[in-house]
Backbone as CSV, one residue per row, in Angstrom:
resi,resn,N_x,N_y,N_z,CA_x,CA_y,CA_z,C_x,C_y,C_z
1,UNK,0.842,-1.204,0.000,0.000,0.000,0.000,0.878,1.255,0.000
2,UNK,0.108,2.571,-0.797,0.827,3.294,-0.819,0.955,4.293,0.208
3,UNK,2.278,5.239,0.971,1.555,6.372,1.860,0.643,7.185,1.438
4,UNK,-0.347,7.520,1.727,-0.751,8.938,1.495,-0.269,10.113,2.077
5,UNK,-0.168,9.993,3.169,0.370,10.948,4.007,1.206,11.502,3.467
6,UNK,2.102,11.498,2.303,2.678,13.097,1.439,1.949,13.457,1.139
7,UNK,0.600,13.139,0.210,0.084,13.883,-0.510,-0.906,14.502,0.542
8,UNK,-0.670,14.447,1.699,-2.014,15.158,2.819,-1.415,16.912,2.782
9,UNK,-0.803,16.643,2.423,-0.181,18.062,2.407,-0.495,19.185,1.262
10,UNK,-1.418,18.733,0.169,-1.646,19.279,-0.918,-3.616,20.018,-0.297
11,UNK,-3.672,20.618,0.256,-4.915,21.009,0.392,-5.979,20.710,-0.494
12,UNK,-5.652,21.111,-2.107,-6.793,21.061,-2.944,-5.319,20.961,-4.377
13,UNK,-5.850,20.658,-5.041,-5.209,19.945,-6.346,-5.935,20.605,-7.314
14,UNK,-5.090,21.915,-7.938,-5.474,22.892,-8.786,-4.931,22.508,-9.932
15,UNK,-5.058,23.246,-11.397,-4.548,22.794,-12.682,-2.607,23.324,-12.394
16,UNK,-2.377,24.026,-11.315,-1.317,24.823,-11.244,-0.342,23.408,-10.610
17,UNK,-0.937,22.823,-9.778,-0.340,21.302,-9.089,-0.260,20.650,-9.964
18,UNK,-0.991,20.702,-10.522,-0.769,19.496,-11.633,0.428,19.687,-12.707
19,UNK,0.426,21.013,-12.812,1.850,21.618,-13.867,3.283,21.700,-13.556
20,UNK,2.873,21.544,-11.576,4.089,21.134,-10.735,4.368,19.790,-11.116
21,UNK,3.316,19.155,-11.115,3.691,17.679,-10.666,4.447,16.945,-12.097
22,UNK,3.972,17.623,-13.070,4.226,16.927,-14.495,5.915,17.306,-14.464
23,UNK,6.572,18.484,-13.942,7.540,19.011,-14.000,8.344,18.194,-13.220
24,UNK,7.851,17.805,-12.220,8.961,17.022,-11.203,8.724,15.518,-11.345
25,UNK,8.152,15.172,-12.497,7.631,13.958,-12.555,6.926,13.068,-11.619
26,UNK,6.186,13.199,-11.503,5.075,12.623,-10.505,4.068,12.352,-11.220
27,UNK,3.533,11.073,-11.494,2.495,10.372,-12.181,1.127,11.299,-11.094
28,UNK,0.589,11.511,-12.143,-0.949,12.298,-11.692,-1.835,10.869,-11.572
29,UNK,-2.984,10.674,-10.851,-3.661,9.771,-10.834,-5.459,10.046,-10.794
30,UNK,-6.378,9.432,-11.805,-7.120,10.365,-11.859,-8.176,8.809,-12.660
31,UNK,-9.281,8.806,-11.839,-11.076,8.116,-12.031,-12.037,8.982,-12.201
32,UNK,-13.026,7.878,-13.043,-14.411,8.316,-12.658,-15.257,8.335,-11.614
33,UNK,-16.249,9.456,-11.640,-17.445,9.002,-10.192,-18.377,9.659,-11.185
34,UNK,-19.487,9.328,-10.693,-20.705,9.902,-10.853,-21.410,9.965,-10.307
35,UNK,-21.322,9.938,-8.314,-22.266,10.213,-7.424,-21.543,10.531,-6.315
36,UNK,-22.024,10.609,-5.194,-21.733,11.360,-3.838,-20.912,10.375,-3.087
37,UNK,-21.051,9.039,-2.871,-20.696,8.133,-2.112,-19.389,8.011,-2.757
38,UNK,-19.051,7.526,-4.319,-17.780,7.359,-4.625,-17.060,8.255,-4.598
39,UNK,-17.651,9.550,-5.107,-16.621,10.479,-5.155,-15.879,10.843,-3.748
40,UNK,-16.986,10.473,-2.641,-16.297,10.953,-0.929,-15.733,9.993,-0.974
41,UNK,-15.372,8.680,-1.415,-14.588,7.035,-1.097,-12.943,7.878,-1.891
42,UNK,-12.987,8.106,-3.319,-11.920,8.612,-4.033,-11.013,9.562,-3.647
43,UNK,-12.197,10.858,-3.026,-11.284,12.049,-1.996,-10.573,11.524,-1.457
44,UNK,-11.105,10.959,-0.346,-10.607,10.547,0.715,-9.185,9.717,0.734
45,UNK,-9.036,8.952,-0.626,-8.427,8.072,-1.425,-7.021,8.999,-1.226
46,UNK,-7.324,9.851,-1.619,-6.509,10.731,-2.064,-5.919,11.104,-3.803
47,UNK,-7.337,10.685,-4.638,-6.950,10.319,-5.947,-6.521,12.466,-6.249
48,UNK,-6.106,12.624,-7.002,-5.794,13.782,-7.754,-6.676,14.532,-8.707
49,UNK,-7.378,13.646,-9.264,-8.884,14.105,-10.310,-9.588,13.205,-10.237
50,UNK,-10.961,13.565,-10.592,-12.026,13.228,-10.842,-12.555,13.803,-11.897
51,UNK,-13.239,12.540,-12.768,-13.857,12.804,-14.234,-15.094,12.270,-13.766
52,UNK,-15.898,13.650,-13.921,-17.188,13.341,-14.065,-17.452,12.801,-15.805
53,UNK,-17.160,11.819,-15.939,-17.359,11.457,-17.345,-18.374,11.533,-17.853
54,UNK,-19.045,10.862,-19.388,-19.768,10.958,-20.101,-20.247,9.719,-20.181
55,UNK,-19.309,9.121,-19.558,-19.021,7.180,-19.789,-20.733,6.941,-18.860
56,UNK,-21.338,8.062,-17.368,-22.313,7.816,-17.005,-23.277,7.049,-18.224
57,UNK,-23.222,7.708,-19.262,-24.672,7.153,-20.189,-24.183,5.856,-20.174
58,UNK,-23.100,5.116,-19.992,-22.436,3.628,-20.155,-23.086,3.183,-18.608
59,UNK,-22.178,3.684,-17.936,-22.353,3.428,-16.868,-23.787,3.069,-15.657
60,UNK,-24.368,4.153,-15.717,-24.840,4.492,-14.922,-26.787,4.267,-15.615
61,UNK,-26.568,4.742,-16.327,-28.213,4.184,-17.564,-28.346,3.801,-18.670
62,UNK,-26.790,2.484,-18.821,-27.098,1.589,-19.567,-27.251,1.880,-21.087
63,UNK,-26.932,3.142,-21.465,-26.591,3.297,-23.049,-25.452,2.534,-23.533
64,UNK,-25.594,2.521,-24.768,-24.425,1.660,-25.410,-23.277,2.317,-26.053
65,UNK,-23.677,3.878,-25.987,-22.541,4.990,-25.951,-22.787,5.797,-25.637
66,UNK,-22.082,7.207,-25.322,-22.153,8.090,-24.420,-23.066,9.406,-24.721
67,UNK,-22.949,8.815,-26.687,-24.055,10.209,-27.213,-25.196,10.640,-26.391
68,UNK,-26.232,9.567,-26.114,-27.702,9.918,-25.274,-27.125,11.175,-24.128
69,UNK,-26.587,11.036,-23.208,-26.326,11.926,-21.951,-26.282,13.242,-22.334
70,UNK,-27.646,13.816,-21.547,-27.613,15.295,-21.725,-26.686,16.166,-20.743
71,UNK,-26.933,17.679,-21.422,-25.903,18.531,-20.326,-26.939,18.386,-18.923
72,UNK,-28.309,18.407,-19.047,-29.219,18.731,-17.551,-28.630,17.311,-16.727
73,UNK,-28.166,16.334,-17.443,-27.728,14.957,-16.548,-25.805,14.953,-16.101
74,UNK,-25.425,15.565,-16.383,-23.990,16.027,-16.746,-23.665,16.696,-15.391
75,UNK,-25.285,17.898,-15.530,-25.237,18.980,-14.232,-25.329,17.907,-13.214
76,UNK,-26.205,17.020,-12.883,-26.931,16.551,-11.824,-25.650,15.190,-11.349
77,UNK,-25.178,14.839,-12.247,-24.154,13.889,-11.984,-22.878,14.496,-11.030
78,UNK,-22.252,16.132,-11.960,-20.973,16.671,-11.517,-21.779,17.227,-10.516
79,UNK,-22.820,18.017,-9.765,-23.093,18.499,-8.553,-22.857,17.676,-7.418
80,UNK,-23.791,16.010,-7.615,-23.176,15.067,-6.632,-21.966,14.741,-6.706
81,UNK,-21.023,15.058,-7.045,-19.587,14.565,-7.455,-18.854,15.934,-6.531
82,UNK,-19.198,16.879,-7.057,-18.425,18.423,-6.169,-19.025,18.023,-4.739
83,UNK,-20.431,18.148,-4.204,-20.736,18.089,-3.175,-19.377,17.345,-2.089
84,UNK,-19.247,16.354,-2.874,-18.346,15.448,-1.609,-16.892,15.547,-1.524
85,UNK,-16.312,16.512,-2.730,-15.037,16.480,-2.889,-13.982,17.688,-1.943
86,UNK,-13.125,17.579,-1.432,-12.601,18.719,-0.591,-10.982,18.831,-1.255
87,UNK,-10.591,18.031,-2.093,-9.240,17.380,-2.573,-9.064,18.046,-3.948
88,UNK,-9.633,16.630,-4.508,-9.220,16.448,-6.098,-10.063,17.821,-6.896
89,UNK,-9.428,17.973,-7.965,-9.903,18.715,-9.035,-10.762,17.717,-9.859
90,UNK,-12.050,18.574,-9.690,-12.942,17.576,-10.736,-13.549,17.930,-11.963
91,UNK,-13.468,16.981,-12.813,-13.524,17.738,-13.913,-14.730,17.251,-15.240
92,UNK,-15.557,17.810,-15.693,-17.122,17.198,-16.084,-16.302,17.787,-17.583
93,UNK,-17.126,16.170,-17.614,-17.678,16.463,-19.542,-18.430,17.056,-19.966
94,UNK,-17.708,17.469,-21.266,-19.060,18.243,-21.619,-19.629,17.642,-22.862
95,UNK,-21.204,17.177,-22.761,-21.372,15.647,-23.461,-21.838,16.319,-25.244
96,UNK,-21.655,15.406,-25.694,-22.092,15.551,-27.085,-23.180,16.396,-27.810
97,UNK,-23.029,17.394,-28.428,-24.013,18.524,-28.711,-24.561,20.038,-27.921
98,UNK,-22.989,19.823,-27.096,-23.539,20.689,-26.515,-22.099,21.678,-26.393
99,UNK,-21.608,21.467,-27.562,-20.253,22.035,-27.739,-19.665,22.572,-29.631
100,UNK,-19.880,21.394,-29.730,-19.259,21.067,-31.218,-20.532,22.192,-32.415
101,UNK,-19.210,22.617,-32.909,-19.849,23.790,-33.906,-20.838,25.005,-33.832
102,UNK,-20.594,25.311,-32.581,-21.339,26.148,-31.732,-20.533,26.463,-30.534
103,UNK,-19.693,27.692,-30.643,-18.754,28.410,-29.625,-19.863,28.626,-28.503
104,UNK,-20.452,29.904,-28.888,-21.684,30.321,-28.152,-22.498,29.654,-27.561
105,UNK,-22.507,28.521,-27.597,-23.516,27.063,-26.962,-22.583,26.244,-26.369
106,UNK,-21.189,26.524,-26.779,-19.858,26.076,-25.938,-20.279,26.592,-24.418
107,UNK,-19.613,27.993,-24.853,-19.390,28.623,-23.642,-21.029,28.337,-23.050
108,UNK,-22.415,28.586,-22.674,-23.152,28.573,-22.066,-23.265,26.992,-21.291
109,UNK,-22.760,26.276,-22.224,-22.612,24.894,-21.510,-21.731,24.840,-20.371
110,UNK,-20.587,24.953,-20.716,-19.420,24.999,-19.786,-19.984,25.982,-18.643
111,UNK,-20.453,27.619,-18.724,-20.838,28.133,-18.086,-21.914,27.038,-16.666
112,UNK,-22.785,26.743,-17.353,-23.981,25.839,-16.519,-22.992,24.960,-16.136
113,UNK,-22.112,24.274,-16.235,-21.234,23.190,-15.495,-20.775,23.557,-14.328
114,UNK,-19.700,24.787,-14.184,-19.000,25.859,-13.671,-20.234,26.132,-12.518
115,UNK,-21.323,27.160,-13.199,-21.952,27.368,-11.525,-23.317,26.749,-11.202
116,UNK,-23.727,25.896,-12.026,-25.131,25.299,-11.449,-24.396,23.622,-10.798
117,UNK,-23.057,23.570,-11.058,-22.429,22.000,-10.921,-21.175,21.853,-9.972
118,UNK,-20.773,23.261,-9.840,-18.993,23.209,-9.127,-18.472,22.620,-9.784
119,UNK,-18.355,22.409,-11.106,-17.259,22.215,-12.097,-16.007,22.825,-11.750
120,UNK,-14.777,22.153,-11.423,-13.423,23.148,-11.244,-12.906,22.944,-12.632
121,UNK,-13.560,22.363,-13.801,-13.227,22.568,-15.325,-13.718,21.511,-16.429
122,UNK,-13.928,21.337,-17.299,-14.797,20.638,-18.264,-13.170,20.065,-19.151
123,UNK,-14.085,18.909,-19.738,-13.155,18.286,-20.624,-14.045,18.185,-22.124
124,UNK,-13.466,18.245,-23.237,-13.943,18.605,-24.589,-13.186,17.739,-25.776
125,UNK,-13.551,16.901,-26.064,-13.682,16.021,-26.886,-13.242,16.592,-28.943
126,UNK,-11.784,16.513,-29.491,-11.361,16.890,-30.816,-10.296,17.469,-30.517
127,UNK,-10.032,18.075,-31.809,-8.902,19.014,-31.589,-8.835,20.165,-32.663
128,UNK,-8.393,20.234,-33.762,-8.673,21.427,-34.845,-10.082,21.592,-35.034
129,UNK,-10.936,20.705,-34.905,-12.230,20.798,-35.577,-13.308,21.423,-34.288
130,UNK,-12.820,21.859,-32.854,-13.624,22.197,-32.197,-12.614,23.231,-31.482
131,UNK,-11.959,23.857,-32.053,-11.031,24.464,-31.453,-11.550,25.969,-30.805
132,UNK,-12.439,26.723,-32.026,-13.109,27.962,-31.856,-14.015,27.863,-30.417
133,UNK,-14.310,26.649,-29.994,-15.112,26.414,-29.014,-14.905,26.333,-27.828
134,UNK,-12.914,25.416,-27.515,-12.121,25.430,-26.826,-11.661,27.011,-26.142
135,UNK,-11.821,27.740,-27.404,-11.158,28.934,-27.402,-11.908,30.118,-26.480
136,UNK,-13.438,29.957,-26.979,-14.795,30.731,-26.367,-14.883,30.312,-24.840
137,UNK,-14.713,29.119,-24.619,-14.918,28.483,-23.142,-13.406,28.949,-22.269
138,UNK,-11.832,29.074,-22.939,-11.238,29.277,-21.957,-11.148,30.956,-21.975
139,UNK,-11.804,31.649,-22.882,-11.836,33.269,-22.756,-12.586,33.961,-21.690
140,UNK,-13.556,32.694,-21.028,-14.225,32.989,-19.883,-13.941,32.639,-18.684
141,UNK,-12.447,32.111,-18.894,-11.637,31.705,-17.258,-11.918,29.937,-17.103
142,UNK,-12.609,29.444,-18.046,-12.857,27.797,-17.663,-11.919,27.153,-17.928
143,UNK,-11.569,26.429,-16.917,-10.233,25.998,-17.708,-10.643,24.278,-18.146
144,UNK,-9.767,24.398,-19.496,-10.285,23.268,-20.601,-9.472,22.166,-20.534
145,UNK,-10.238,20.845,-20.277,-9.152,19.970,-20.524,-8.881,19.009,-22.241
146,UNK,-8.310,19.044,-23.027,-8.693,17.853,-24.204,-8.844,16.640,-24.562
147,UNK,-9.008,16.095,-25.277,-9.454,15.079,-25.417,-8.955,14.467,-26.933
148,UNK,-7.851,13.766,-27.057,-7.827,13.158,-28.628,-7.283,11.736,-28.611
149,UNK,-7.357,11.115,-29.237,-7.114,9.382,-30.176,-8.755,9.158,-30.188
150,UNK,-9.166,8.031,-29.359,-10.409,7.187,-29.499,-11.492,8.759,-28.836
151,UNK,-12.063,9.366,-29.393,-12.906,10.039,-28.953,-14.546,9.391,-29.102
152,UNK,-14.633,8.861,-28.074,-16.273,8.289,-27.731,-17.387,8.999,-28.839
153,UNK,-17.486,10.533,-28.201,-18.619,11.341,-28.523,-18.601,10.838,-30.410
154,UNK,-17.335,10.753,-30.931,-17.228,10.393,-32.550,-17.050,8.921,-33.452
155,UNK,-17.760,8.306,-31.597,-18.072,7.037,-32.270,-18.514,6.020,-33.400
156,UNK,-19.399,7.133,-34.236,-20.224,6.603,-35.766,-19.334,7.265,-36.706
157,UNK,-18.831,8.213,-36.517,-17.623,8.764,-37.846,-16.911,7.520,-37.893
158,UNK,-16.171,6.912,-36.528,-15.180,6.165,-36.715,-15.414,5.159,-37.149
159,UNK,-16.738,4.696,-36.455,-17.292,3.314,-36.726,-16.365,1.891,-36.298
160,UNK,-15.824,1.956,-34.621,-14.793,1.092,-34.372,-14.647,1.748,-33.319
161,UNK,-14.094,1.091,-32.035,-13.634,1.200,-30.725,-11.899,0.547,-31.032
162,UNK,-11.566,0.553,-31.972,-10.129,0.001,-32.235,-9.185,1.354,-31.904
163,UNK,-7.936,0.469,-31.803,-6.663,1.710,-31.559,-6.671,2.737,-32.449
164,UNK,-6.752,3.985,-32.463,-6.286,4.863,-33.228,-5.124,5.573,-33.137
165,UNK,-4.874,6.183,-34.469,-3.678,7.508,-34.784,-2.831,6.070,-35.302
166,UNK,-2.995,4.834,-35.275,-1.703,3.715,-35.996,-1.139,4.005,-37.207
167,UNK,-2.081,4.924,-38.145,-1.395,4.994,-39.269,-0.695,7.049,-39.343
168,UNK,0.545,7.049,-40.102,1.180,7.803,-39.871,0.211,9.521,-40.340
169,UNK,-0.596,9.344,-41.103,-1.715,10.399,-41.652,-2.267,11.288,-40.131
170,UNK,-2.868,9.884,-39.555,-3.744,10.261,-37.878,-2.673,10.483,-37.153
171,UNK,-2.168,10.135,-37.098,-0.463,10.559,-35.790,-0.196,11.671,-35.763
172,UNK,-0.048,11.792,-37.175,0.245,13.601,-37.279,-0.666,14.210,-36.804
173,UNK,-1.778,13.877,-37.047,-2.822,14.993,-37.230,-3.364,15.017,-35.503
174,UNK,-2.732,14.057,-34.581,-3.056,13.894,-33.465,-1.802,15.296,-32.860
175,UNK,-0.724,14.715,-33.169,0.057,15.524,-32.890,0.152,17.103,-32.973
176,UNK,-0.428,17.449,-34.328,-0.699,18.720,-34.013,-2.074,19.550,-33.269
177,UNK,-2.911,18.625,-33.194,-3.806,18.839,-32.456,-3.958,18.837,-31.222
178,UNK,-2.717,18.380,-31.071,-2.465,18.608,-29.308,-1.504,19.842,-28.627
179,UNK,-0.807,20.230,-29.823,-0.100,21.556,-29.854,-0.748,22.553,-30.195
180,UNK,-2.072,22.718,-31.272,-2.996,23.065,-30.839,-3.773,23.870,-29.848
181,UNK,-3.995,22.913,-28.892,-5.225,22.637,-27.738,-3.994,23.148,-26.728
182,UNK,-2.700,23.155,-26.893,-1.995,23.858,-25.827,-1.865,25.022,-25.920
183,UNK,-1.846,25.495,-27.157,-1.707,27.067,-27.217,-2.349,27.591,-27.057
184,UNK,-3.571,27.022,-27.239,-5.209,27.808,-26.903,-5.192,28.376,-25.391
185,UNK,-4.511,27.152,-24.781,-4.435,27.308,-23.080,-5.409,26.238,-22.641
186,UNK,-5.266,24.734,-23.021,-6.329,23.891,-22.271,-4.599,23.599,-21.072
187,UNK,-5.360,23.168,-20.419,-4.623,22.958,-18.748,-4.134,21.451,-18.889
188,UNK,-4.354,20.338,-20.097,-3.899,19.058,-19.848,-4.876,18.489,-20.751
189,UNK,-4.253,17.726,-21.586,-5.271,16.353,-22.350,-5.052,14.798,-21.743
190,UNK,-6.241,14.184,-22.522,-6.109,12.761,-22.310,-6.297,12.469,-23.736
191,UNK,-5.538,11.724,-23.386,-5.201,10.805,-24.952,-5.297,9.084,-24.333
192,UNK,-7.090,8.854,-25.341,-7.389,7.839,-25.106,-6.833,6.777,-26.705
193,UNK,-6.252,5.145,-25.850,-6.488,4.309,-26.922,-5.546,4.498,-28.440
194,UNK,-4.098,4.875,-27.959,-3.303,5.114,-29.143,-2.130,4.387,-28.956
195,UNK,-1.322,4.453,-29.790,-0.072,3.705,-29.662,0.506,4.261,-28.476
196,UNK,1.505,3.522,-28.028,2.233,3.920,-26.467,3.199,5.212,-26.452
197,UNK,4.283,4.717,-27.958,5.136,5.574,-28.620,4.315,6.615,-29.049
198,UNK,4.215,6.786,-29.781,2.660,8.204,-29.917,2.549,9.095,-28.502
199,UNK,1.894,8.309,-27.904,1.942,8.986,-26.399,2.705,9.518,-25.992
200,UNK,3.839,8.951,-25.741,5.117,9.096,-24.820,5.799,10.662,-25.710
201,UNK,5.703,10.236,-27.373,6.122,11.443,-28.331,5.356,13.070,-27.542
202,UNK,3.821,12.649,-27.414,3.442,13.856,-27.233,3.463,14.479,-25.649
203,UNK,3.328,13.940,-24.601,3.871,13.611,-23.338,5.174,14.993,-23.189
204,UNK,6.030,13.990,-23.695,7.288,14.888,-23.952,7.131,16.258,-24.966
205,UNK,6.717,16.345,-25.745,6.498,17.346,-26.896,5.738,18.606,-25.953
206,UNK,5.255,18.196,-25.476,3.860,19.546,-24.497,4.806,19.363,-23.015
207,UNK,4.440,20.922,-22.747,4.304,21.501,-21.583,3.337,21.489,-20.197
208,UNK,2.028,20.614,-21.118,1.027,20.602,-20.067,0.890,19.114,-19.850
209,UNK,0.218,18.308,-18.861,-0.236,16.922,-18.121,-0.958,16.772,-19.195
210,UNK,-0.753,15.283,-19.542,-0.817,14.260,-20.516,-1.534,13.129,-19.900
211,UNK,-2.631,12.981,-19.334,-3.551,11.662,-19.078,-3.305,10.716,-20.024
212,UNK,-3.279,9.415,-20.031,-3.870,8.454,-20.715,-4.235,7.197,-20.703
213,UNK,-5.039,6.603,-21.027,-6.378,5.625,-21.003,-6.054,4.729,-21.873
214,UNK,-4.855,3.957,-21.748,-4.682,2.617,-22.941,-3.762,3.615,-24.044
215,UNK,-2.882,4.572,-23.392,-1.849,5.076,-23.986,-0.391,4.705,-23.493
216,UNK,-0.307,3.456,-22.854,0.840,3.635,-21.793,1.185,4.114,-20.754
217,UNK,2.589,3.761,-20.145,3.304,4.133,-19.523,3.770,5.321,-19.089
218,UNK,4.415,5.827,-20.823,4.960,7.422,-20.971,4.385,8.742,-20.751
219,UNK,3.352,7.869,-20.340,2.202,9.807,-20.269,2.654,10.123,-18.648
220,UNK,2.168,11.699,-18.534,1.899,12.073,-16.933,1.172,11.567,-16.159
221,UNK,0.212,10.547,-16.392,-0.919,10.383,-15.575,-1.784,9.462,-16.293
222,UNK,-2.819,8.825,-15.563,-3.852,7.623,-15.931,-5.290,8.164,-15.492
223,UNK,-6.255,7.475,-16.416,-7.580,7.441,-15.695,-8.084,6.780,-16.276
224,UNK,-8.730,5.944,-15.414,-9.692,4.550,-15.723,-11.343,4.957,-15.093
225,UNK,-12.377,4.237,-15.707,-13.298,4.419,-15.097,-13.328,3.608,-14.110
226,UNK,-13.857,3.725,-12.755,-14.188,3.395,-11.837,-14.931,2.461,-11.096
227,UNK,-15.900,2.145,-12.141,-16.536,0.764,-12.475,-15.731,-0.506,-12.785
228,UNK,-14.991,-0.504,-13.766,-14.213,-1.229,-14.689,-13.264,-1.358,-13.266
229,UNK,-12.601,-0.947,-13.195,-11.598,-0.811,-12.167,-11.745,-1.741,-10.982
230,UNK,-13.762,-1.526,-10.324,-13.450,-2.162,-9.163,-13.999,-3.171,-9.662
231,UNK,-14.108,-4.350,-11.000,-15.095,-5.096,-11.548,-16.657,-5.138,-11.412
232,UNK,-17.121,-3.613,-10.993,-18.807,-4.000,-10.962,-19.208,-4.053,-12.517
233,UNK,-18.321,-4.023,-13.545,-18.473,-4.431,-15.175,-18.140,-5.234,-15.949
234,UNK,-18.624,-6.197,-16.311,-18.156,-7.835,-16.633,-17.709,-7.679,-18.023
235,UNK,-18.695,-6.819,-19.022,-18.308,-7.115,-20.668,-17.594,-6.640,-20.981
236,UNK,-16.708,-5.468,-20.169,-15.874,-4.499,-20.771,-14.353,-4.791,-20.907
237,UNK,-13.688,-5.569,-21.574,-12.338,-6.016,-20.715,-11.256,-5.650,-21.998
238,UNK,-11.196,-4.292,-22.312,-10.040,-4.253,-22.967,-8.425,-4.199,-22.544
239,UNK,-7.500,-4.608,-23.322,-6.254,-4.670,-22.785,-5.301,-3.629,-21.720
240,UNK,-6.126,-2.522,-21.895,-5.264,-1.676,-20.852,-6.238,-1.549,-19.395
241,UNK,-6.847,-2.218,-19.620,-8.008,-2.091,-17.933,-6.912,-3.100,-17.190
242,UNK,-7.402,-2.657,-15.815,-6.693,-3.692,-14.984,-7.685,-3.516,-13.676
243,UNK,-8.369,-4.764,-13.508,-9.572,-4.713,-12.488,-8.537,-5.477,-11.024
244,UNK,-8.895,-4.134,-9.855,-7.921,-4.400,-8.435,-9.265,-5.230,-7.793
245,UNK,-10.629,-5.708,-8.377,-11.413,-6.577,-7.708,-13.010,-6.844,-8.219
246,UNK,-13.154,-7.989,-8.054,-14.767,-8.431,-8.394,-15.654,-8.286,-7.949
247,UNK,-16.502,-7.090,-7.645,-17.414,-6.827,-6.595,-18.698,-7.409,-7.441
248,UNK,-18.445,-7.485,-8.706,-20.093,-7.439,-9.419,-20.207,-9.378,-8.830
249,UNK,-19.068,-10.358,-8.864,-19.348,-11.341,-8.149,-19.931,-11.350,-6.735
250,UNK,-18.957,-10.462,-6.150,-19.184,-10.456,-4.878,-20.296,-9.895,-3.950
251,UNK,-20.887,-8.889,-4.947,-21.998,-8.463,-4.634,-23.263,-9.022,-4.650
252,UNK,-23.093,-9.697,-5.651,-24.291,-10.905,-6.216,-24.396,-11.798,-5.299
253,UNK,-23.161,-12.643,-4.758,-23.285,-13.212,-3.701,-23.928,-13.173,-2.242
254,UNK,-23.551,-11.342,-2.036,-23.824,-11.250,-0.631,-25.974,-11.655,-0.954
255,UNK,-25.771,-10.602,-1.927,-27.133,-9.932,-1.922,-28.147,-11.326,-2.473
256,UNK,-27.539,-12.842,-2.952,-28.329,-14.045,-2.803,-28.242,-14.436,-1.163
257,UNK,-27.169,-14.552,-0.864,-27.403,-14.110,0.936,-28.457,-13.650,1.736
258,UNK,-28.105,-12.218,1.166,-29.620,-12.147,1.902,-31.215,-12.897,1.451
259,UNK,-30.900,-12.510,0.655,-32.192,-13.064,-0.293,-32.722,-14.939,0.411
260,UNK,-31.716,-15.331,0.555,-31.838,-16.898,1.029,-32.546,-16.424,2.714
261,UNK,-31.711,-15.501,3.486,-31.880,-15.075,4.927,-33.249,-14.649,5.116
262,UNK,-33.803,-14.212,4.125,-35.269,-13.276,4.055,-36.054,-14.739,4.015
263,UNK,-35.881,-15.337,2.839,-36.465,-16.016,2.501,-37.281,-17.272,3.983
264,UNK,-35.739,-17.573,4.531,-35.731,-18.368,5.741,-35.929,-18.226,6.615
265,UNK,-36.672,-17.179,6.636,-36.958,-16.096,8.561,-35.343,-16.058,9.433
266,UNK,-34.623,-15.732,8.751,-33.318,-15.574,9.374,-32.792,-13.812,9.663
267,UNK,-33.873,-13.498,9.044,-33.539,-12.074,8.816,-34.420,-10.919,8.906
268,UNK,-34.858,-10.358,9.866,-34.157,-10.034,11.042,-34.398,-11.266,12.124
269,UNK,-32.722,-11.374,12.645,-32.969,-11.852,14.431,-33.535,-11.147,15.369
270,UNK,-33.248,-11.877,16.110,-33.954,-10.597,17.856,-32.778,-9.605,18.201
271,UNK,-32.048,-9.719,17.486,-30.711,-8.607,17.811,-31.243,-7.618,16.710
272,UNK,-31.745,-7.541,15.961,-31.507,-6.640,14.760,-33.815,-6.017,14.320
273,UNK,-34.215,-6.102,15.547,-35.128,-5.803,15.622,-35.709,-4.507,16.827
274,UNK,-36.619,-3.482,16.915,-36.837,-3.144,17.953,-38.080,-3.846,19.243
């Protein structure tokens, strides 16, 4: 197990810590939540970020991608997520259509994240092709995080959950899109689902924290969803997940447990009654 007790010393974990930490090399560490209970389990954890993801429409109501999830569910997800946090920087998506090709519908989104949600910053999905939008949202002080290789929200363009940027055309075009998204002033990307080398290239190439999600080693930092992680998700098992436990077994178990205990007048005893 690891200490925490260095990192008790960081009060709150701003985009400015994080620009420390990439500098002195210190792997950033960073999950999903999408409610009150995990996100106070993660604080407490001492994780570094929190992604209020998009992955909820996966997660949480069972869509089969992340398009369905509105911004009014986005709000209601990242509010229970801020409520419990005193630590980590947390940081909400901003879900599909409520950004792209529309600055002005950028910024009002991000805006509603920021103060109807305690958003401490939104994450935004492209790179040249949503840039004007990137641009509108950090002119208002939000600070932006990016998003390029496997981008979810552009799931039917791609038509494939496979590795991207493999061929040398997309590499580039990843690459400058992440130089890009730095000059604009986003505070850190994640680069989901690309080659390792790729990664590690852009990692090093930028000035700002480099997340990545089935990018390797070489980046600043990781984030996995949170589900996947503690196994309450059975179908999902791509090569860079690494599940620390089986609760969706273990849960099933307890909860035929009870179910047998109810069943058998075992439950409640005379201890557990008034």
């Amino acid at each position: 197990m690891t200490d925490t007790n260095q990192y008790k010393q960081i009060k709150r974990v701003t985009t400015h810590v994080l620009q420390e930490m990439k500098q002195r090399g210190e792997k950033i560490s960073m999950l999903t939540a999408y409610d009150f209970t995990f996100a106070k389990i993660l604080d407490d954890s001492m994780i570094d970020m929190i992604l209020v993801g998009d992955s909820a429409s996966n997660v949480m109501a069972g869509h089969t991608t992340t398009l369905p999830i509105t911004l009014e569910q986005m709000i209601y997800h990242t509010a229970s997520v801020t409520r419990a946090v005193t630590r980590a920087l947390v940081v909400a998506d901003m879900p599909f259509g409520s950004y792209q090709g529309n600055s002005k519908e950028a910024l009002n989104s991000a805006i509603r994240l920021m103060k109807e949600a305690a958003a401490h910053a939104v994450k935004m999905e492209g790179g040249m092709e949503i840039i004007d939008s990137v641009k509108r949202v950090l002119s208002a002080g939000v600070p932006v995080m990016g998003h390029l290789g496997l981008t979810p929200q552009s799931i039917y363009k791609f038509g494939t959950f496979e590795v991207r940027a493999k061929e040398e055309l997309e590499a580039k075009k990843l690459i400058e899109d992440a130089h890009l998204l730095e000059e604009a002033g986003c505070f850190a990307i994640v680069l989901e689902k690309i080659p390792a080398k790729l990664a590690t290239q852009v990692a090093t190439e930028l000035t700002i924290p480099i997340i990545g999600i089935g990018a390797g080693g070489g980046v600043d930092g990781q984030v996995l969803v949170l589900h996947d992680l503690l196994g309450l998700t059975k179908e999902f098992n791509p090569r860079f997940l690494r599940r620390y436990m089986n609760l969706y077994d273990d849960i099933k178990t307890n909860v035929q447990r009870y179910i047998e205990d109810v069943k058998l007048k075992d439950f409640p005893n005379d201890k557990e009654q008034y």
